[in-house]
N, C-alpha and C positions, 0 to 999 in steps of 0.2 A: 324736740324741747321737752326735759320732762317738768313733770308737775311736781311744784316744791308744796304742796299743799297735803297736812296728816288730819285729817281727820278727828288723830286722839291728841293731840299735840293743841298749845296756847296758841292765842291769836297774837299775830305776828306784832299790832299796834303796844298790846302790851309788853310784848318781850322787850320791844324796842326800850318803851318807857323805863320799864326796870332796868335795863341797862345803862339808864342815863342819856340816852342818845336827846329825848324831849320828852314834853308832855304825852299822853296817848293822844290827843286828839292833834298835836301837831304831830306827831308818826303818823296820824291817818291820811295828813294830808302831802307827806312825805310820799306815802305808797300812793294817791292818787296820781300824783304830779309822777309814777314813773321813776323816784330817784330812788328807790329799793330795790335789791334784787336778795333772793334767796338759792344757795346752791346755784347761782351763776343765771338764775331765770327773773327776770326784770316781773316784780310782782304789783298788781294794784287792784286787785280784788280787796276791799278790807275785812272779809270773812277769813282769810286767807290765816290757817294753824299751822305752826311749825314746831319741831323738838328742839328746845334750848340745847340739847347734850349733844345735838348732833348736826343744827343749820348751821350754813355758812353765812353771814348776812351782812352784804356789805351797802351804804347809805353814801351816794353819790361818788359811787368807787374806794371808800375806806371800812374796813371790816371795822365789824363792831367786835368787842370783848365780851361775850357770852359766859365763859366761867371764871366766878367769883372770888375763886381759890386762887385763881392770877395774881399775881402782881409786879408792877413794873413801877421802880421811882428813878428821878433823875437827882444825883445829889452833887453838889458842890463841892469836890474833895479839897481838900485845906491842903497845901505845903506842907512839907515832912510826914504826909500821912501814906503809908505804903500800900499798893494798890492787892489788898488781900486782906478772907475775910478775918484770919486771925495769923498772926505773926510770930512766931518762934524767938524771934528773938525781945521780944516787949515791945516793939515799938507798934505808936498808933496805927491803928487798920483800921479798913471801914467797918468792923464790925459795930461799934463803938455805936456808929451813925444810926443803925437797925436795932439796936439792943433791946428795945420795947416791942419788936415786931414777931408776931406767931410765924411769918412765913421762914423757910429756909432760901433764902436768898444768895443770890453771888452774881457777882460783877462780871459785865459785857466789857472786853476788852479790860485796857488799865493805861494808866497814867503813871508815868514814871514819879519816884517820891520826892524829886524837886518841883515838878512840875503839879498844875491846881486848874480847875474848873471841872467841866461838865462829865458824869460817868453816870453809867446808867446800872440802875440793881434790877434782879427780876428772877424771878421761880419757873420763869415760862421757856422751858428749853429748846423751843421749837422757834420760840423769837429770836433769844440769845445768838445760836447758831449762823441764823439768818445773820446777822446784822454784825459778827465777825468774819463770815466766810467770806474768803476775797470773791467770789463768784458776784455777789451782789454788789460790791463795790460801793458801799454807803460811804458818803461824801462826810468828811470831817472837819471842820474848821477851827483853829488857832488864831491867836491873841499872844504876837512874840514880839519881847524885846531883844534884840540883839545888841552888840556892841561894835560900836565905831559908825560912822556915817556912809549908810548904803545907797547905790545910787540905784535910779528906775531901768538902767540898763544892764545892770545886772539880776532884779529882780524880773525882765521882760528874759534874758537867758535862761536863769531858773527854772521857768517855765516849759522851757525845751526840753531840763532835761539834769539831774546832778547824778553824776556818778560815784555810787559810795563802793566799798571792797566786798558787798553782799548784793551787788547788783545796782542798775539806774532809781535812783524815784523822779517820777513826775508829776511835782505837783498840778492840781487843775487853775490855780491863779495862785499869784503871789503880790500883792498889794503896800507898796509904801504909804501907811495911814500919817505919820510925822515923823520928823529929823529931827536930833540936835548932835551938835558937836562932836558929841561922842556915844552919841546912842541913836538909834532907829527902832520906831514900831512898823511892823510888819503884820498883817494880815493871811495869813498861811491857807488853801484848800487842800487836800487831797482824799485818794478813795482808799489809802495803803494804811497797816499800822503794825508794822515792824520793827522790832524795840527800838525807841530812842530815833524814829528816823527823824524827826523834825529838827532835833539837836545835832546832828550828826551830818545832815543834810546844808545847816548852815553853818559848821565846826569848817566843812569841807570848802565855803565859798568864803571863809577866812571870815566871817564874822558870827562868835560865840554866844549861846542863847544867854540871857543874864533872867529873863522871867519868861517862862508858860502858863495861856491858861486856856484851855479847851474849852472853846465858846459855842460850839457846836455838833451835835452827831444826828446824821440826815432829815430829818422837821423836825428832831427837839432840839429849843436855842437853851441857854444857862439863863439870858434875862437877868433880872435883877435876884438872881436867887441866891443868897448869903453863903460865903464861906459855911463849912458845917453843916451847913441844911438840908433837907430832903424835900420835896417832891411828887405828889402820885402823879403819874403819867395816865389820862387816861379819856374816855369822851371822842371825842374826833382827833384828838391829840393823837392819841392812842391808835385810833384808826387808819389814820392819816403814817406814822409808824409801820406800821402793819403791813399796809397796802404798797409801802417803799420796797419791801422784799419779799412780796407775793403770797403774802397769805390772805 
């Protein structure tokens, strides 16, 4: 086991504080109680100095965000806005959304431009990465209406398994939230995001997306958070993020 302890380096209650995680004196009792570890060593000395530039420090299993120059928002992309950060051809992008912000930013994954809800911005390339590589398989959740009246047995098939002409998806649940006549909501999961699969996926089982909205990407929800809007992600949100694809 080594010792996460520098000598020339802050005391660990305060980095904490700065970072937001709590007060210093509830980080000290954060590190007494054991739920801190530094560079993977469970720390509760509270003399205990660490290098912000270079400790890993995670608070009951979720990494804290140590450099400030980061940033991660989650924003509500609006209908007709195209998932890029500027557009060649004029039409709305997300740059619009950021246009006050110093960082150089861009969008994790994308959302097709009929489709609206949750997308996440961020400078932090070493997140981004993480959280489109299919290796990690971050869980995505949908908010779809479809057209015509779908039954529970064929959303329990679904499940199995839809074959499209670039290969199976399988979604992780697929959920009838309400019926009518001639339309259904549906509650969508999956770990996959290959263009356009959720519209495609139910083009294929005969009933056509009429609205998307991406209610979720793996612990950040959309919430009540407005068409248009943005977001910092960050605190144990952010941690809690972080710690989904192992950093």
């Amino acid at each position: 086991m080594t010792d996460p302890h520098n000598p020339d380096g802050v005391r660990l209650q305060k980095v904490m504080a700065s970072a937001g995680v709590a007060s210093r004196r509830a980080s000290e009792e954060l590190i007494a109680a054991g739920r801190v570890s530094v560079d993977g060593t469970v720390v509760r000395e509270l003399g205990t100095r660490v290098d912000p530039a270079t400790a890993v420090i995670h608070v009951d299993g979720s990494r804290i965000q140590l450099d400030d120059s980061l940033l991660t928002l989650a924003l509500n992309k609006p209908r007709g806005v195209v998932s890029t950060m500027d557009d060649p051809e004029g039409r709305p992008s997300l740059q619009e959304y950021v246009a006050g912000r110093a960082e150089r930013l861009f969008h994790v994954g994308r959302l097709d431009t009929d489709s609206e809800g949750l997308l996440l911005l961020t400078n932090d390339g070493e997140l981004g990465h993480r959280l489109t590589h299919p290796s990690y398989e971050v869980p995505k959740r949908y908010l779809v209406t479809v057209s015509g009246r779908m039954q529970n047995s064929l959303a329990a098939r679904m499940e199995k398994g839809v074959e499209l002409e670039d290969g199976p998806v399988k979604p992780t649940r697929v959920t009838i939230k309400d019926t009518a006549p001639d339309a259904t909501l549906v509650e969508v999961e999956l770990h996959e995001g290959r263009n356009r699969i959720v519209r495609r996926m139910f083009d294929e089982v005969g009933h056509p997306v009429t609205q998307l909205v991406r209610t979720r990407i793996g612990s950040i929800v959309l919430g009540d958070l407005r068409p248009g809007r943005t977001r910092v992600i960050a605190g144990n949100e952010l941690g809690a993020l972080m710690a989904s694809v192992g950093l």
